[in-house]
C-alpha positions in Angstrom: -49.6 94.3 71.4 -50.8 97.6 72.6 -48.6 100.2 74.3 -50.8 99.9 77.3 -50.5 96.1 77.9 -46.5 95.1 78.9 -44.6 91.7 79.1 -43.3 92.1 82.6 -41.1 89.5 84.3 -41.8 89.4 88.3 -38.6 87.6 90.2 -39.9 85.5 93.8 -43.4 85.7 92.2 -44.9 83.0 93.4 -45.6 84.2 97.0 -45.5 87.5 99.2 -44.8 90.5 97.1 -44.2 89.0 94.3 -47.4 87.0 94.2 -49.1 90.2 94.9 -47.3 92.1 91.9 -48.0 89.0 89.5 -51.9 89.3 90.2 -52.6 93.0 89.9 -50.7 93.3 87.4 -52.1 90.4 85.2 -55.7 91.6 86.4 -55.0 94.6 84.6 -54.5 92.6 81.1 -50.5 92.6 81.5 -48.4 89.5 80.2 -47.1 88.9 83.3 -44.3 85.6 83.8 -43.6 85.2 87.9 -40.3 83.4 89.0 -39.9 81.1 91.6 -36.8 78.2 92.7 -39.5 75.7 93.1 -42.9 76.4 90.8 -43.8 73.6 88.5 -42.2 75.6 85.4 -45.0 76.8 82.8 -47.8 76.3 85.3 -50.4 79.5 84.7 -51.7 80.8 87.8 -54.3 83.7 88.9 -53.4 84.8 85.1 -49.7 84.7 84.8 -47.2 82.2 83.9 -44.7 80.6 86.5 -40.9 79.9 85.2 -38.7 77.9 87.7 -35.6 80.2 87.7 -32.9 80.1 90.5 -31.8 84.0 90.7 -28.3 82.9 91.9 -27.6 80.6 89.1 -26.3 82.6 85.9 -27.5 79.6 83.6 -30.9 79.6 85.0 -31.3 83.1 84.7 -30.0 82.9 81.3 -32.6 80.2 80.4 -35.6 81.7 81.9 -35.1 85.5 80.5 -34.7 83.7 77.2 -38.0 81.5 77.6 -39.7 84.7 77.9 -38.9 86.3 75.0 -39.7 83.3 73.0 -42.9 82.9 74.1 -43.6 86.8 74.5 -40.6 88.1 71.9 -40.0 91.3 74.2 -39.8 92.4 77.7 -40.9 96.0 78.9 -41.1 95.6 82.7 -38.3 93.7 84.6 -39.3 93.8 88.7 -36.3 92.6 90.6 -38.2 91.6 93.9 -36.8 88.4 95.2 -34.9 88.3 97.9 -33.9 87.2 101.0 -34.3 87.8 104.9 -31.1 87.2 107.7 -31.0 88.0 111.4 -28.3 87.8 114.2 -25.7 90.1 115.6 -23.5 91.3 113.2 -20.0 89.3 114.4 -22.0 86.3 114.6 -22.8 86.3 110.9 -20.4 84.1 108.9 -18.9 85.8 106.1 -20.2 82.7 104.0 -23.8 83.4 105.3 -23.5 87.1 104.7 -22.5 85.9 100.9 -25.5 83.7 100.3 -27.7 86.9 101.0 -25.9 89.0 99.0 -25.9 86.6 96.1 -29.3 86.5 96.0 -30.2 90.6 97.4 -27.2 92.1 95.3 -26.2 89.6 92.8 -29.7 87.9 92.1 -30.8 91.2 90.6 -27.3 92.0 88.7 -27.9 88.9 87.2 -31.3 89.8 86.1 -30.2 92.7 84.5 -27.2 91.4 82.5 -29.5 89.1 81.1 -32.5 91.6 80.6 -31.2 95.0 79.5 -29.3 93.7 76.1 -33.0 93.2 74.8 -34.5 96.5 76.1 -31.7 98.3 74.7 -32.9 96.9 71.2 -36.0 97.8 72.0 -34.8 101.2 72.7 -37.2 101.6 75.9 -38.0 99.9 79.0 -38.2 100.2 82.7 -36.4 98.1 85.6 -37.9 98.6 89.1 -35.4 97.2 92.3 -37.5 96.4 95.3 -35.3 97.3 97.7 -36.3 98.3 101.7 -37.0 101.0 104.1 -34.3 98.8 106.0 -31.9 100.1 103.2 -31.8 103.4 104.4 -30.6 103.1 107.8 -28.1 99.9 110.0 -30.7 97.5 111.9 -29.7 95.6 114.6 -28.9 92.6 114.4 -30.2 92.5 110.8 -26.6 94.6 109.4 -26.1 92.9 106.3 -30.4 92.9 105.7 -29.8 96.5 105.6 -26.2 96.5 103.7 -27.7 94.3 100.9 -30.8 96.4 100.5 -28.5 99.9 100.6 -26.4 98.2 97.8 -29.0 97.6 95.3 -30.3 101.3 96.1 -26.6 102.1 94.9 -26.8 99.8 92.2 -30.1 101.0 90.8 -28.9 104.8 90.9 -26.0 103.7 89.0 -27.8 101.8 86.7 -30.3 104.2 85.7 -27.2 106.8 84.9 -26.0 104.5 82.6 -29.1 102.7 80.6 -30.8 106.3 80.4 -29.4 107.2 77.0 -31.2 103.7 75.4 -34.5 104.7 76.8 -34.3 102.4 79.8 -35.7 103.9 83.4 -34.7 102.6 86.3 -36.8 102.6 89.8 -36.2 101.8 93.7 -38.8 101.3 95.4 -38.8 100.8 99.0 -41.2 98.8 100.8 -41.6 98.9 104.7 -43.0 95.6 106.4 -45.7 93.9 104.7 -47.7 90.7 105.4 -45.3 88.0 103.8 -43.7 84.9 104.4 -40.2 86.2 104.7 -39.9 86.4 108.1 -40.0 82.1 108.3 -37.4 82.3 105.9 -34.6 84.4 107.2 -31.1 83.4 107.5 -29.7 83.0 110.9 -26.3 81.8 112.3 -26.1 78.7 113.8 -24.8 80.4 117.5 -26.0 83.6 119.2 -23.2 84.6 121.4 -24.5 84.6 124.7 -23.7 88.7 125.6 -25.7 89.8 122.2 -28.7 87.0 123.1 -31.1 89.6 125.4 -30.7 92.5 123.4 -31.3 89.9 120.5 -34.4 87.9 122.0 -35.7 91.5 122.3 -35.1 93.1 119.1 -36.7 89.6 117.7 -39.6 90.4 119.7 -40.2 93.3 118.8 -40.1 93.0 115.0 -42.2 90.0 115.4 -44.8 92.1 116.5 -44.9 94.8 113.8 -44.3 91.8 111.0 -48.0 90.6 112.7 -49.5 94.1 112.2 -47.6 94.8 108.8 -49.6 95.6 105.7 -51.6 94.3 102.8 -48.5 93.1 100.0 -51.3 94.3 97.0 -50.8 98.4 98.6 -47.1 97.8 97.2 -48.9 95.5 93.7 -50.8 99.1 93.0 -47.9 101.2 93.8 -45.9 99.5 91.5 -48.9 99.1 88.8 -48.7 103.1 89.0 -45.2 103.1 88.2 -45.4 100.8 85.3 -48.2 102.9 83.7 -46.2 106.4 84.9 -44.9 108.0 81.6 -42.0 109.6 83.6 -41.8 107.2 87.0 -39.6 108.8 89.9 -36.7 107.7 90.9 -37.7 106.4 94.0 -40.5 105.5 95.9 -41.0 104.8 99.7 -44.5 102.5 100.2 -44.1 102.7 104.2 -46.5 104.0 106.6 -46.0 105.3 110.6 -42.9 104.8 112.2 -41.4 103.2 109.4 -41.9 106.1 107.2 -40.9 108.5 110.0 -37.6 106.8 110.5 -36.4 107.5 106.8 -37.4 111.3 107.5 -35.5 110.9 110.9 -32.1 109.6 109.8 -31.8 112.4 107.1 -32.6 115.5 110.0 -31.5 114.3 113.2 -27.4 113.9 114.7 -26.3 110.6 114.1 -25.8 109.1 117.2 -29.0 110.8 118.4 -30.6 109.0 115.3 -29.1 105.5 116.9 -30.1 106.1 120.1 -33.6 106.4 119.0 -33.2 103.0 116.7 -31.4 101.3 119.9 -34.3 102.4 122.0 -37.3 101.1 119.8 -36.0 97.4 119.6 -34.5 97.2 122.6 
């Protein structure tokens, strides 16, 4: 295999993102194996291979990370993109809801990693990329723990890239704004909206409805990330966000905190 094409394993690839990742990337002559809870396992699609693998269960994880290297007997890319969406005022989140995202946001990619790394560390090279969130850099409302599980794996992935650099393994965040995708029909919500947050909730629903419509082509994040993957020395972050979304990250860092909520507060409600 040439140093050019890469075994790269794609979590959630079989739609939004993920889907987008998988296809570029096999377009460009990459062995490319997408994950997803529900694809028919094996099934090759648009030029990569589909592996059922449930990113919250350790033995599935296990299984499918192994399946890969017996079929491609390495692994130089892993892309830690699935994930999940919640929405709701903050108090009305059950703490067993806020631990299902995080199992899959947080955990989902741990778990990917644990099971990953040992390999690349034989290998002596390799590169892990988190798709984390413009979301991670700042507290939505009444999408809190979106934010707080998307700020985590940002965390996580610094860390991480401390500690794997000495076995020539990189480590990469990169943070998407809102893209075209299916996420938003899959969010997490609480079964009750308490009736003083529901207006200022209604609105804030409304309003990221309408930049979800108006979001972005998912293959401007597949070449972003195809950059990375052929990047000698990669950054260690990389924000693929344009227009207010990309402002906002800028804004949090330079203006007063509370004048920096004020200005979130005002834009969704």
């Amino acid at each position: 295999m040439s140093e050019y094409v890469k075994v790269i394993l794609v979590t959630g690839g079989s739609s939004g993102l993920g889907q987008a990742m998988c296809k570029r990337l096999a377009a460009q002559g990459h062995t490319v194996f997408g994950t997803g809870r529900k694809v028919v396992h094996g099934q090759s699609d648009d030029g990569y291979t589909l592996l059922r693998m449930d990113i919250t269960d350790e033995a599935s994880v296990i299984a499918g990370v192994a399946e890969v290297l017996r079929i491609a007997g390495r692994i130089d890319v892993l892309v830690n993109n699935a994930g999940l969406g919640i929405q709701g005022p903050a108090t009305d989140i059950s703490p067993e809801l806020a631990l299902q995202l995080l199992d899959t946001n947080l955990l989902g990619a741990h778990r990917l990693c644990r099971a990953v790394l040992p390999a690349m560390r034989q290998q002596r090279k390799g590169l892990v990329i988190n798709i984390t969130s413009v979301a991670g850099n700042f507290g939505l409302p009444y999408r809190a723990f979106y934010s707080a599980s998307k700020a985590a794996l940002e965390r996580y992935g610094e860390a991480l890239a401390i500690e794997e650099q000495r076995f020539g393994i990189t480590v990469v965040n990169v943070q998407p704004g809102e893209f075209n995708t299916p996420i938003a029909g899959a969010r997490l919500r609480p079964d009750h909206i308490s009736p003083e947050h529901e207006p200022g909730y209604k609105k804030a629903m409304e309003v990221l409805g309408g930049s979800m419509h108006y979001s972005r082509d998912p293959d401007e994040l597949a070449r972003v990330v195809a950059r990375i993957i052929q990047h000698p020395k990669p950054k260690a972050m990389y924000l693929v966000a344009q227009g207010v979304q990309r402002v906002s990250v800028l804004a949090k860092k330079l203006l007063p905190g509370r004048m920096f909520q004020r200005m979130v507060g005002k834009h969704y409600e």
